[in-house]
N, C-alpha and C positions, 0 to 999 in steps of 0.2 A: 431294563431299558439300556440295554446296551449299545446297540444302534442310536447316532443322532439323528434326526429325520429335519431333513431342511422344509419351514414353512412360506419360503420365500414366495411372492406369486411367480416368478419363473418357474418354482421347484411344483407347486400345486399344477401350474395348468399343465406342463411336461406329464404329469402324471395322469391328470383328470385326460388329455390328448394320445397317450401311449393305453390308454383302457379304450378309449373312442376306437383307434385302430385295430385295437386284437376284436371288437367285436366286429368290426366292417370285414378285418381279414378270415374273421370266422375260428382264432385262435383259441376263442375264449367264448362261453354264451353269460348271458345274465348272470346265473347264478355264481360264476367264478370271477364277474368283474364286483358284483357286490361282495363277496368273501376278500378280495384284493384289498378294495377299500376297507373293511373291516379290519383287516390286518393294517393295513399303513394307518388308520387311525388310531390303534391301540399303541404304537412304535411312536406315536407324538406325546410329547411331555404336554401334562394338562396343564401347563403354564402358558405354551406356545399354542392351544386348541381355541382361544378367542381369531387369531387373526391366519389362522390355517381355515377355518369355518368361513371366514370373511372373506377370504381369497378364495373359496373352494364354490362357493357361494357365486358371487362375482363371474368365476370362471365357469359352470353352470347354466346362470341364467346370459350368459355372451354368447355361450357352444349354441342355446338353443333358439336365440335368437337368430344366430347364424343360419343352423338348420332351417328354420321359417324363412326365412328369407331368399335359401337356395330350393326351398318346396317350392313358395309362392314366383319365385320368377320362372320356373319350369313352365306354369301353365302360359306365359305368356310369349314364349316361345312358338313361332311360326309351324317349326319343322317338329316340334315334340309331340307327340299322343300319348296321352295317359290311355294306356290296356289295360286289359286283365290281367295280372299275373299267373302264368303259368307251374302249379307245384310240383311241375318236373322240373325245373330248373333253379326254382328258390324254394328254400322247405320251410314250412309253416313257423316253427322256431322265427325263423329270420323276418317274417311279417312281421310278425309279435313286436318283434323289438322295433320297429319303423313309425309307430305311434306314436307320436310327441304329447307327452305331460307337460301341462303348464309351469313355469317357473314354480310359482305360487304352491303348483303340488311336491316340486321337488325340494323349494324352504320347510314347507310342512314334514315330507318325509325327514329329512335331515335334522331339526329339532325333534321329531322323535326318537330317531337312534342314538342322536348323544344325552 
């Protein structure tokens, strides 16, 4: 443990929000923002892993409440149509990930892995 890993909620959501973007910018897919997080969990001292969870948590189920929020006002948007997506210009990968799990699935996930 050589690295100290800050659990501050600044220090969580800057992180949980710098993985949001590398998969929107297409830097990263799934499987390298979960390896991400696996790594900065294991770099936390299991002293600081109650309220790094709490904050991780927190920030989570806020991102994806967000998300819902910015789905559901879409539809009510005059000028917006919901299409069909075209898989010439976004690739199947990228659906994939546009599915929102329930908070509830991702508490569940997360007391699994630790």
């Amino acid at each position: 443990m050589g690295q100290e890993i800050s659990v501050s909620y600044q220090a969580v959501k800057s992180k949980v929000y710098r993985l949001i973007d590398s998969l929107v910018e297409d830097s990263k897919n799934q499987d390298d923002v979960q390896e991400s997080v696996r790594r900065w969990w294991k770099h936390i001292h299991p002293a600081d892993r109650p309220i790094a969870r709490k904050h991780l948590l927190s920030v989570l189920s806020k991102s994806t409440a967000t998300l819902e929020a910015i789905s559901g006002g879409l539809t009510d948007l005059q000028d917006f149509e919901i299409r069909p997506v075209h898989t010439e210009t976004i690739r199947a990968e990228n659906v994939v990930r546009m599915h929102s799990i329930s908070n509830e699935t991702v508490v569940q996930r997360l007391k699994a892995s630790m």
